[in-house]
PAKEMAR-488860 format. One line per field, with one value per residue: chain; z, y, x of N, C-alpha, C in turn; residue number from 1; residue in one letter. Coordinates in nm, 3 decimals, m for minus. Example, Ala and Ser with C-alpha at 12.3 -4.5 7.8 and 13.67 -1.06 7.14 Angstrom:
<pts>
ch: c(A,A) .
n_zz: c(0.780,0.708) .
n_yy: c(m0.569,m0.225) .
n_xx: c(1.319,1.285) .
ca_zz: c(0.780,0.714) .
ca_yy: c(m0.450,m0.106) .
ca_xx: c(1.230,1.367) .
c_zz: c(0.780,0.787) .
c_yy: c(m0.330,0.003) .
c_xx: c(1.320,1.290) .
i: c(1,2) .
aa: c(a,s) .
</pts>
This chain:
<pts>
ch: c(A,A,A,A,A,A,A,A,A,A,A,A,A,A,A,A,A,A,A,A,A,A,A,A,A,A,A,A,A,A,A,A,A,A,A,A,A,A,A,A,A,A,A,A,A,A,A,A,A,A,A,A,A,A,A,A,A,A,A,A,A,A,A,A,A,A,A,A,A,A,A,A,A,A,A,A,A,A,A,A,A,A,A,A,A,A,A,A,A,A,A,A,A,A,A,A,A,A,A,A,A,A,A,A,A,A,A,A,A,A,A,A,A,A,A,A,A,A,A,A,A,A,A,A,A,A,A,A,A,A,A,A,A,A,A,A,A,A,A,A,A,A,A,A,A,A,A,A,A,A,A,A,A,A,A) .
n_zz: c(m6.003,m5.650,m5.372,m5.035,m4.743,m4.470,m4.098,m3.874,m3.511,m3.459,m3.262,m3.075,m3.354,m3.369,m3.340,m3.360,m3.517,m3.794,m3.869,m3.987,m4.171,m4.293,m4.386,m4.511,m4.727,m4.932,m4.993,m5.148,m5.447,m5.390,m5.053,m4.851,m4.542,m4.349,m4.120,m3.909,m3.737,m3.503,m3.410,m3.141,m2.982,m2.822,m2.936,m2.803,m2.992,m3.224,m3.521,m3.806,m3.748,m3.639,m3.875,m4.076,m3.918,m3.957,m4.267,m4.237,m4.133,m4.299,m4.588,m4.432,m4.452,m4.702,m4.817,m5.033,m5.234,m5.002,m4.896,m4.698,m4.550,m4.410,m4.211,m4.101,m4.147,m4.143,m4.216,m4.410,m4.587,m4.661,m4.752,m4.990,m5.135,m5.188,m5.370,m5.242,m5.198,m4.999,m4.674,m4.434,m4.099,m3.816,m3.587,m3.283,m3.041,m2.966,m2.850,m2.987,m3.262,m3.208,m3.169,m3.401,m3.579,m3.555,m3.626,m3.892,m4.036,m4.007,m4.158,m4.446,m4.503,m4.534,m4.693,m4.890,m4.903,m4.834,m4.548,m4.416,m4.199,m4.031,m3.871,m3.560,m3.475,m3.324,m3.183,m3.061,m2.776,m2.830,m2.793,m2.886,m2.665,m2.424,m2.478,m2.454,m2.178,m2.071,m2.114,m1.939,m1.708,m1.689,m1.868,m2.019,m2.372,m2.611,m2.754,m2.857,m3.082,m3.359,m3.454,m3.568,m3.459,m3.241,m3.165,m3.226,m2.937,m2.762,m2.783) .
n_yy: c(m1.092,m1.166,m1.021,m0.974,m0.857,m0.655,m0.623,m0.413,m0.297,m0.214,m0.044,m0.044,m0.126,m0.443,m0.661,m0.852,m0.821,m0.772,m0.989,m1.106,m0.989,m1.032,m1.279,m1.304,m1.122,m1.262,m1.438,m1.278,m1.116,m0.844,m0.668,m0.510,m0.339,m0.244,m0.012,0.015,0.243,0.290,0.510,0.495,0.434,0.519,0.603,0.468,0.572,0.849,0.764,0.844,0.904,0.617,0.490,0.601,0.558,0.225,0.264,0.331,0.065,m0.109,m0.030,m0.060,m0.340,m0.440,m0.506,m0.445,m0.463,m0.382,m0.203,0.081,0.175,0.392,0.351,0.404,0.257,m0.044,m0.346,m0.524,m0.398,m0.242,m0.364,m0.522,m0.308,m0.222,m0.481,m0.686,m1.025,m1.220,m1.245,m1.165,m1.256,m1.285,m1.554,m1.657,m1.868,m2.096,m1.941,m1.727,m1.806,m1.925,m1.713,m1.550,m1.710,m1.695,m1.438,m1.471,m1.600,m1.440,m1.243,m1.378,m1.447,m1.183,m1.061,m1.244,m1.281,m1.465,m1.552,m1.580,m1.761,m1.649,m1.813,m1.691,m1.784,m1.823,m1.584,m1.572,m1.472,m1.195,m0.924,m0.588,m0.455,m0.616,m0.512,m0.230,m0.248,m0.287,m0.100,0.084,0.039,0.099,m0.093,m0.248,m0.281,m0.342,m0.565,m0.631,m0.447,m0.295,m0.147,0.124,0.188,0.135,0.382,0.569,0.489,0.555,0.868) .
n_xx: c(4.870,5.019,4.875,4.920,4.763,4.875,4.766,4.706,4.778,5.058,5.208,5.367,5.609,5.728,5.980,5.906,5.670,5.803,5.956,5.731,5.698,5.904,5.914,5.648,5.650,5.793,5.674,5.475,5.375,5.366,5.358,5.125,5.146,4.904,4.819,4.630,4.356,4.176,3.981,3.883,4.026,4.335,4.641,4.974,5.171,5.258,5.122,5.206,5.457,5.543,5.497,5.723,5.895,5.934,5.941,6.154,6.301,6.198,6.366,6.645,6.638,6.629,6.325,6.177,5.903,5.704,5.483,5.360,5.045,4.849,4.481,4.118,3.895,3.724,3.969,3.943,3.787,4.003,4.160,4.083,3.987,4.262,4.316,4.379,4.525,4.537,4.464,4.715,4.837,5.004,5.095,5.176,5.074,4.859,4.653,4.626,4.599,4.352,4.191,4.244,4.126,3.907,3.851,3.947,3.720,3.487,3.617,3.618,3.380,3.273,3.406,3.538,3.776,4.083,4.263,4.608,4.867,5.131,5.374,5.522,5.720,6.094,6.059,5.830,5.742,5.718,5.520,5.346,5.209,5.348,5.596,5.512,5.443,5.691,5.822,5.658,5.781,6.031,6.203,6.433,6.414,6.562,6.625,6.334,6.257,6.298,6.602,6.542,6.249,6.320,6.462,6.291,6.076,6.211,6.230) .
ca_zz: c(m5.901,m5.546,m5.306,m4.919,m4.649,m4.309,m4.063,m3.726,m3.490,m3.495,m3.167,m3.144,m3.464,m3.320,m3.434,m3.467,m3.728,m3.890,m3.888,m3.985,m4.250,m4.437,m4.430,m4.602,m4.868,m4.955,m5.027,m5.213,m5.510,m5.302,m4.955,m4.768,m4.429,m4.243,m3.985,m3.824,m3.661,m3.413,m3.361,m2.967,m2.898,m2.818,m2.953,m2.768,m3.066,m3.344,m3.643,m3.895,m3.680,m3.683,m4.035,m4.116,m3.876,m4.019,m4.386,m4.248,m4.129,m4.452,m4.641,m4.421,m4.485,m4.845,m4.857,m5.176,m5.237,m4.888,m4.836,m4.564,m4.548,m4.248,m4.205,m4.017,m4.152,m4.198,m4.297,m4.537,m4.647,m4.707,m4.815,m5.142,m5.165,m5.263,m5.466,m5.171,m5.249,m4.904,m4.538,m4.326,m3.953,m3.745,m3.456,m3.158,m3.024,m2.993,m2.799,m3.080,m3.358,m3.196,m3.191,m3.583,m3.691,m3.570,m3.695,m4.023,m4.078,m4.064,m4.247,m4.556,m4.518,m4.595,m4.821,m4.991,m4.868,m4.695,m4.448,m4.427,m4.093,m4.047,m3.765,m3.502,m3.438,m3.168,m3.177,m2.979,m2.667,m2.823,m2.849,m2.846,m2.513,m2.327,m2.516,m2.356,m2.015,m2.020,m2.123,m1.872,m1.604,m1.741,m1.854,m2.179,m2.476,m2.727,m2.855,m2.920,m3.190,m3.468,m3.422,m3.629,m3.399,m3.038,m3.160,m3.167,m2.858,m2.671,m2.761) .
ca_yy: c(m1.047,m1.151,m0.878,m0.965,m0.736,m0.742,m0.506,m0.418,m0.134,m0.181,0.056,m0.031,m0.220,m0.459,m0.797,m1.037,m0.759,m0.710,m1.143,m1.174,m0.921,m1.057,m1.424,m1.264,m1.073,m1.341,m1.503,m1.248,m0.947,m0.726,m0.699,m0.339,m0.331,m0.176,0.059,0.001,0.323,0.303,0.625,0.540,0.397,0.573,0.535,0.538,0.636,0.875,0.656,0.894,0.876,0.489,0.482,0.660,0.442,0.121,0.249,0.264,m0.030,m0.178,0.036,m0.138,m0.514,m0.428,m0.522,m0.335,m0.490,m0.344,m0.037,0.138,0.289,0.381,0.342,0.345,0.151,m0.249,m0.429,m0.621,m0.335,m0.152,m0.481,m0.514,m0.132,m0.247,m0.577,m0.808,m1.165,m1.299,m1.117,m1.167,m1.232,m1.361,m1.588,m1.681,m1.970,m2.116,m1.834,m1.587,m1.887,m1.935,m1.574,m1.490,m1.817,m1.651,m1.314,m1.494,m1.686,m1.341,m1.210,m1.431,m1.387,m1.056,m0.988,m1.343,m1.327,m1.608,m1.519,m1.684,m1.726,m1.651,m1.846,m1.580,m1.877,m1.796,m1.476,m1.595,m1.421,m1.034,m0.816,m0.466,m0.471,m0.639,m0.399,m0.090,m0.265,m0.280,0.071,0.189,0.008,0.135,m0.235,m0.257,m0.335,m0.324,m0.720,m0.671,m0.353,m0.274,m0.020,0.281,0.221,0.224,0.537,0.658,0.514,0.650,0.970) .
ca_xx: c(4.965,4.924,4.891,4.924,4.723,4.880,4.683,4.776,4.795,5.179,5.195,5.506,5.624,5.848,6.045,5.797,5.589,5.926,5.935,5.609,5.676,6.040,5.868,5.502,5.717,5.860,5.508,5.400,5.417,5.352,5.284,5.091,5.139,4.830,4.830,4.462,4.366,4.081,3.930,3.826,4.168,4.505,4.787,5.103,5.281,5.207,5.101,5.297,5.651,5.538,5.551,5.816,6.003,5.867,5.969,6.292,6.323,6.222,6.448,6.734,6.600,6.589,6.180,6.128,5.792,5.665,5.461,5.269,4.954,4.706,4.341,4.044,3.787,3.779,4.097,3.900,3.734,4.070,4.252,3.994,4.034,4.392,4.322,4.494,4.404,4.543,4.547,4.801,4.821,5.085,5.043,5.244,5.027,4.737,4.536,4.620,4.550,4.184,4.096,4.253,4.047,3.745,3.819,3.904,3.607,3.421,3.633,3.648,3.244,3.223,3.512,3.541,3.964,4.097,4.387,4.738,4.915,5.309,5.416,5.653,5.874,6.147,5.998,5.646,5.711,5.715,5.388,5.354,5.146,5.456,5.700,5.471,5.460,5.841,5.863,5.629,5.849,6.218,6.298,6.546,6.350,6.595,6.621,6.219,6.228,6.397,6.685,6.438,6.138,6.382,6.517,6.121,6.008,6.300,6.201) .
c_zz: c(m5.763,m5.469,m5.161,m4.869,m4.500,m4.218,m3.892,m3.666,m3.514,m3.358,m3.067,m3.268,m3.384,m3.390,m3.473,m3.596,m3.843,m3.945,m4.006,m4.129,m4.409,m4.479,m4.553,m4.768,m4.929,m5.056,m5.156,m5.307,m5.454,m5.174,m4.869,m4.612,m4.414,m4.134,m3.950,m3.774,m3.565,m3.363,m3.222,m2.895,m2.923,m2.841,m2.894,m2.858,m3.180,m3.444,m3.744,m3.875,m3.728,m3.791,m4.073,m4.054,m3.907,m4.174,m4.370,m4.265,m4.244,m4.529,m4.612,m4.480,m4.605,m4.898,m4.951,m5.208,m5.153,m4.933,m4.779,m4.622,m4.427,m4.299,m4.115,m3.990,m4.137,m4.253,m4.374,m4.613,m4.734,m4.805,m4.936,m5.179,m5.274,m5.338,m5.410,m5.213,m5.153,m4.793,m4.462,m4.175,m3.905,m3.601,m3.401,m3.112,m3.019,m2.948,m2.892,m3.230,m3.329,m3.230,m3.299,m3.643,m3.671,m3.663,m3.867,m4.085,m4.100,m4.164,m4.395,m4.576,m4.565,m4.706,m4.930,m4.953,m4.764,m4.622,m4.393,m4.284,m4.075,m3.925,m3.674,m3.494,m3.330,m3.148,m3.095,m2.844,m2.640,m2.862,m2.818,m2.713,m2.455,m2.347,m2.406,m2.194,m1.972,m2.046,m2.061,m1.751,m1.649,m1.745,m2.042,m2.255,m2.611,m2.791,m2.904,m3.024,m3.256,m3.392,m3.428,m3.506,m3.277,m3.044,m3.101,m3.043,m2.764,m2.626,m2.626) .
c_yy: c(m1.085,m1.048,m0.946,m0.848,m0.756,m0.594,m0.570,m0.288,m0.104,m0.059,0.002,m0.150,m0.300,m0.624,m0.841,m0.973,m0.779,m0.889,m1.182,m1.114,m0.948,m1.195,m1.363,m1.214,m1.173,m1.467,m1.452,m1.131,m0.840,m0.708,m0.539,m0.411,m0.205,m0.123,0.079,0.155,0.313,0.424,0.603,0.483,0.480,0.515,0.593,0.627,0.687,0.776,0.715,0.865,0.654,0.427,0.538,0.555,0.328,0.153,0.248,0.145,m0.137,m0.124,m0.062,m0.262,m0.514,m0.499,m0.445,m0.407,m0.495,m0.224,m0.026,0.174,0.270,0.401,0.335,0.265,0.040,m0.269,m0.477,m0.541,m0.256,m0.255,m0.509,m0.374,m0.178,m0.395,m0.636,m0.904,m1.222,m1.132,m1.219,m1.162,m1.340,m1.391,m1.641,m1.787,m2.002,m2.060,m1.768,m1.687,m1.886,m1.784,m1.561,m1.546,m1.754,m1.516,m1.332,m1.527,m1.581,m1.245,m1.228,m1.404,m1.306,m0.985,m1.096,m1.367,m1.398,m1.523,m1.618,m1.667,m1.746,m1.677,m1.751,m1.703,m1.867,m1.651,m1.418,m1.529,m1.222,m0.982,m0.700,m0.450,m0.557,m0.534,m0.309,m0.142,m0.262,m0.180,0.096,0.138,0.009,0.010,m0.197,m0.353,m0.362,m0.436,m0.740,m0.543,m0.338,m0.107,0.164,0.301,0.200,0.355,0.616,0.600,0.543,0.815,1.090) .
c_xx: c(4.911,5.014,4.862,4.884,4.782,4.848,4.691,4.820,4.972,5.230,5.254,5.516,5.728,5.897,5.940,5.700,5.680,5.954,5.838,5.597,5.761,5.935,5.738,5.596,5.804,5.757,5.455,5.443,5.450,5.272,5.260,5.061,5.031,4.848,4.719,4.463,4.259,4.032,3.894,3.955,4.263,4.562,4.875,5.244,5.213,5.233,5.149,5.456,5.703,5.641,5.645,5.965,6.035,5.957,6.139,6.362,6.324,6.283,6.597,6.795,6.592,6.470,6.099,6.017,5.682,5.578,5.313,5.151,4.838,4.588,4.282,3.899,3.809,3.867,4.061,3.825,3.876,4.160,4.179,3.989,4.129,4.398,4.404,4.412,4.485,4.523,4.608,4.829,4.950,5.048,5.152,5.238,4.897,4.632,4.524,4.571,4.381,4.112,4.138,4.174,3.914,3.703,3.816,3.825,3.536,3.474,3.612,3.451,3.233,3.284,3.569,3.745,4.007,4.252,4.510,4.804,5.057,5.301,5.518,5.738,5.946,6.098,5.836,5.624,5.717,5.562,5.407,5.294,5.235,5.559,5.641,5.478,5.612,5.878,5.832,5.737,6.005,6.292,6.324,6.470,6.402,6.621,6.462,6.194,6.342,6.481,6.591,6.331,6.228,6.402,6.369,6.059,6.109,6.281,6.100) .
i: c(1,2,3,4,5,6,7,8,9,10,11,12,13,14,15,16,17,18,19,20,21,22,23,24,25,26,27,28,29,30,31,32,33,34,35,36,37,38,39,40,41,42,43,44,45,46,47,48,49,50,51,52,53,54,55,56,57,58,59,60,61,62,63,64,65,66,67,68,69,70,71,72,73,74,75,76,77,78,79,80,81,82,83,84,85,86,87,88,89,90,91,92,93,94,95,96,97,98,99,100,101,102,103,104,105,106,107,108,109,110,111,112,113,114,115,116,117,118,119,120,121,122,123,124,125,126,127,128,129,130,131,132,133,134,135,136,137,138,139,140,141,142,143,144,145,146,147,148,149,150,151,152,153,154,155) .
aa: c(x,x,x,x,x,x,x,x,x,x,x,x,x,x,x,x,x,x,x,x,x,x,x,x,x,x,x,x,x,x,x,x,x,x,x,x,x,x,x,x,x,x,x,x,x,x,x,x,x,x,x,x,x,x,x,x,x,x,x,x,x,x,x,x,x,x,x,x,x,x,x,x,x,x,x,x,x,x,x,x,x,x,x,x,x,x,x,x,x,x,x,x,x,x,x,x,x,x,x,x,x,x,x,x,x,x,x,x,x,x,x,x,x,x,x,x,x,x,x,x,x,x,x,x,x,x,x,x,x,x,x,x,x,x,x,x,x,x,x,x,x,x,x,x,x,x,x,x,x,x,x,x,x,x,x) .
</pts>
C-alpha cells in the first residue's frame, strides 16, 4: 500500500494545501495530512477547529482516502509511525524547492523516505503567512481558503 505523509502547520489550510492535497491523493492509497504542532510557536488558529474544518473540506471534495492527525514530534518520525513510504511537500518556486531539497535530503537520512513534490501551479502566490497578513489588514481572503476554513477564520 502506498501511504503519502504531507506535514504542515496548515495555520490556515488554504487552496494550494487543498491543491496539493486532491493531486497527492490521487498518487496514493492513502494519504495523512499532518498537522505539525510546534510547542514554542503560536498558532493563530486552534489546531482542533483546523481539523475539523479541513475534514470538512475533504468530506466536500469527496477525498475519502484522506485523514488528519496532529503532532509534535518529527514528521518523519510520525510519518514511519504511520508506514508512509513517500512525504509530501508542495512547492511554489524555486525558493521553497531549495529549502524542501535540503530538508529532504535530511530527511531521507534519518528515516530512509524520499519526498515527492506537488507543484501549486496557478496557485503559487497563496501561503498561509500572506493569508494572515491580509487578515490582519481587513483584506478579502476568500479566493485563497476553502469555504469550511473562511467560515473559521472569520470567527
Amino acid at each position: 500500500m502506498k501511504i503519502g505523509f504531507y506535514a504542515g502547520s496548515f495555520d490556515p489550510f488554504t487552496n494550494g494545501h487543498l491543491h496539493v492535497v486532491t493531486q497527492s491523493a490521487k498518487l496514493f492509497d492513502r494519504l495523512i495530512i499532518g498537522i505539525g504542532v510546534h510547542p514554542k510557536k503560536k498558532r493563530q488558529f486552534d489546531k482542533e477547529l483546523m481539523q475539523k474544518a479541513i475534514e470538512q473540506v475533504l468530506t466536500r471534495n469527496n477525498l475519502e482516502n484522506v485523514t488528519i492527525i496532529s503532532y509534535e514530534n518529527l514528521s518523519v518520525d510520525v510519518a514511519t509511525e504511520y508506514h508512509s513510504t513517500f512525504l509530501v511537500r508542495g512547492i511554489r518556486n524555486g525558493i521553497d524547492y531549495e529549502h524542501e531539497e535540503n530538508m529532504a535530503s535530511i530527511n531521507e537520512k534519518i528515516s530512509g523516505l524520499d519526498t515527492i513534490y506537488i507543484r501549486a501551479g496557478k496557485l503559487d502566490n497563496i501561503s498561509s503567512s500572506m493569508v494572515m497578513e491580509l487578515l490582519r489588514n481587513n483584506k478579502d481572503v476568500s479566493n485563497y481558503l476553502p469555504e469550511e476554513v473562511l467560515a473559521l477564520v472569520k470567527k
